[in-house]
C-alpha positions as CSV (number, residue, x, y, z in Angstrom):
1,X,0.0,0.0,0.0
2,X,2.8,2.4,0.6
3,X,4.7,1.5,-2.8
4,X,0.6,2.2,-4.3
5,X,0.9,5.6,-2.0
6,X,5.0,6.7,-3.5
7,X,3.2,6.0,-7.1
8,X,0.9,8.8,-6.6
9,X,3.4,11.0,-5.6
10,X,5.6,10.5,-8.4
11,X,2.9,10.8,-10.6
12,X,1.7,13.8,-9.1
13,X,5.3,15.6,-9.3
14,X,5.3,14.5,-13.2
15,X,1.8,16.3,-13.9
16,X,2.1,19.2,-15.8
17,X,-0.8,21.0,-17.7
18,X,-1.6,24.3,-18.7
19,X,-5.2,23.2,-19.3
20,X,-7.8,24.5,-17.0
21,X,-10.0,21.4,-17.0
22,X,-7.2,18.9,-16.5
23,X,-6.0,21.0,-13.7
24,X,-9.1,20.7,-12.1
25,X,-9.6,17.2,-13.3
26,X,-6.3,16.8,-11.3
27,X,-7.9,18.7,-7.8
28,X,-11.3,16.2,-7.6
29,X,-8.7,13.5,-8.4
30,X,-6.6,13.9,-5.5
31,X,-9.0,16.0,-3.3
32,X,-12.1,15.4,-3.9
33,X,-14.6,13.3,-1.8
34,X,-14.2,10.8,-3.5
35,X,-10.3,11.3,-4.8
36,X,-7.5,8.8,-3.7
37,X,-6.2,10.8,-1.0
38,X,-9.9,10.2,1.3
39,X,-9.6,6.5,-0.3
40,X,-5.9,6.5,1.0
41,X,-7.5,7.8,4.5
42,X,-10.1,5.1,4.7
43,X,-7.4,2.3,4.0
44,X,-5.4,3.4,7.0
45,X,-7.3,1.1,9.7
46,X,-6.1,-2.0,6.8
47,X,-2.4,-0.6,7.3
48,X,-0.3,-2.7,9.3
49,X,0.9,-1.1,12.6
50,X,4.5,-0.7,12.2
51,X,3.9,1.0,9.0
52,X,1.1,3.5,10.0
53,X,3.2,6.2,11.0
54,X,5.1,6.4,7.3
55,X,2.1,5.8,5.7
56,X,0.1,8.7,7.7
57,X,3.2,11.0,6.5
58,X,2.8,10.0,2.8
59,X,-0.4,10.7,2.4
60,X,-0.1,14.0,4.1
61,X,2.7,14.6,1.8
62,X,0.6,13.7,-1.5
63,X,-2.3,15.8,0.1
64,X,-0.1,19.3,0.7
65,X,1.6,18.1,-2.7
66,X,-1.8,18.0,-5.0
67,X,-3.3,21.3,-3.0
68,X,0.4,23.1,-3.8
69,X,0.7,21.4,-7.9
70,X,-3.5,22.3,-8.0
71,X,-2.7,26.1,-6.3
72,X,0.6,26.7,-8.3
73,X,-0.8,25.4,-12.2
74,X,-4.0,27.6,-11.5
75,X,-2.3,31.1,-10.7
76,X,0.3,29.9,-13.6
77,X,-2.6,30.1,-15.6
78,X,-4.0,32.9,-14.1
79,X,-0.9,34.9,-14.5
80,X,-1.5,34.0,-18.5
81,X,-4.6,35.2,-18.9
82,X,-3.6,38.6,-17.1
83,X,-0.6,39.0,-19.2
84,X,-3.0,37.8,-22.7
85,X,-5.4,41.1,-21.2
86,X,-2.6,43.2,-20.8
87,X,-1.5,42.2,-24.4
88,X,-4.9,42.7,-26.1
89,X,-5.5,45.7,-24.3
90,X,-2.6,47.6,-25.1
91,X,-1.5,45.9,-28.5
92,X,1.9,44.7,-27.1
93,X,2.8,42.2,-30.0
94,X,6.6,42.2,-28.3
95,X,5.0,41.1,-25.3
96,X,2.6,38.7,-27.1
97,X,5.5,36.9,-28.6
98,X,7.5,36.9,-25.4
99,X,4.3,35.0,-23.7
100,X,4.1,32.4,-26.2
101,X,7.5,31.6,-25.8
102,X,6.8,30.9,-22.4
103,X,3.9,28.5,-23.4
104,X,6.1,26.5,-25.7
């Protein structure tokens, strides 16, 4: 269960997305009510006792790791959009072509 638990947080590192919908796909994945980390909570009581106390950190380090990959791909995004606004607003085509740089 903990090698099922260190899978998810490689995983997790990997994810990448500048897609709003997979980045929320990714939150109710991970932290929804019904996500793996409250599945990975409810298997604890199956956990055998020497390994509870590694396996209680692990999931507490997926859980602040999917809230801080979910918090930090959103104001990536966010920081996009304002920039694209910025952009259209002002008709900044040096800044335009600096931003999709970035995105590739």
């Amino acid at each position: 269960m903990i090698e099922k638990l260190k899978n998810h947080i490689s995983d997790l590192k990997k994810f990448n997305s500048q897609d709003l919908n997979e980045i929320e796909s990714l939150k109710i994945k991970f932290l929804g009510r019904k996500g793996i980390i409250n599945d990975l909570f409810s298997g604890f009581k199956d956990v055998p006792p020497d390994q509870k106390k590694e396996f209680g950190q692990k999931i507490n380090e997926l859980k602040i790791l999917a809230q801080k990959k979910y918090d930090d791909l959103k104001s990536n995004i966010k920081i996009s959009s304002k920039h694209l606004q910025k952009i259209l607003q002002n008709q900044d085509f040096q800044l335009l072509q600096e931003l999709f740089i970035q995105l590739l």
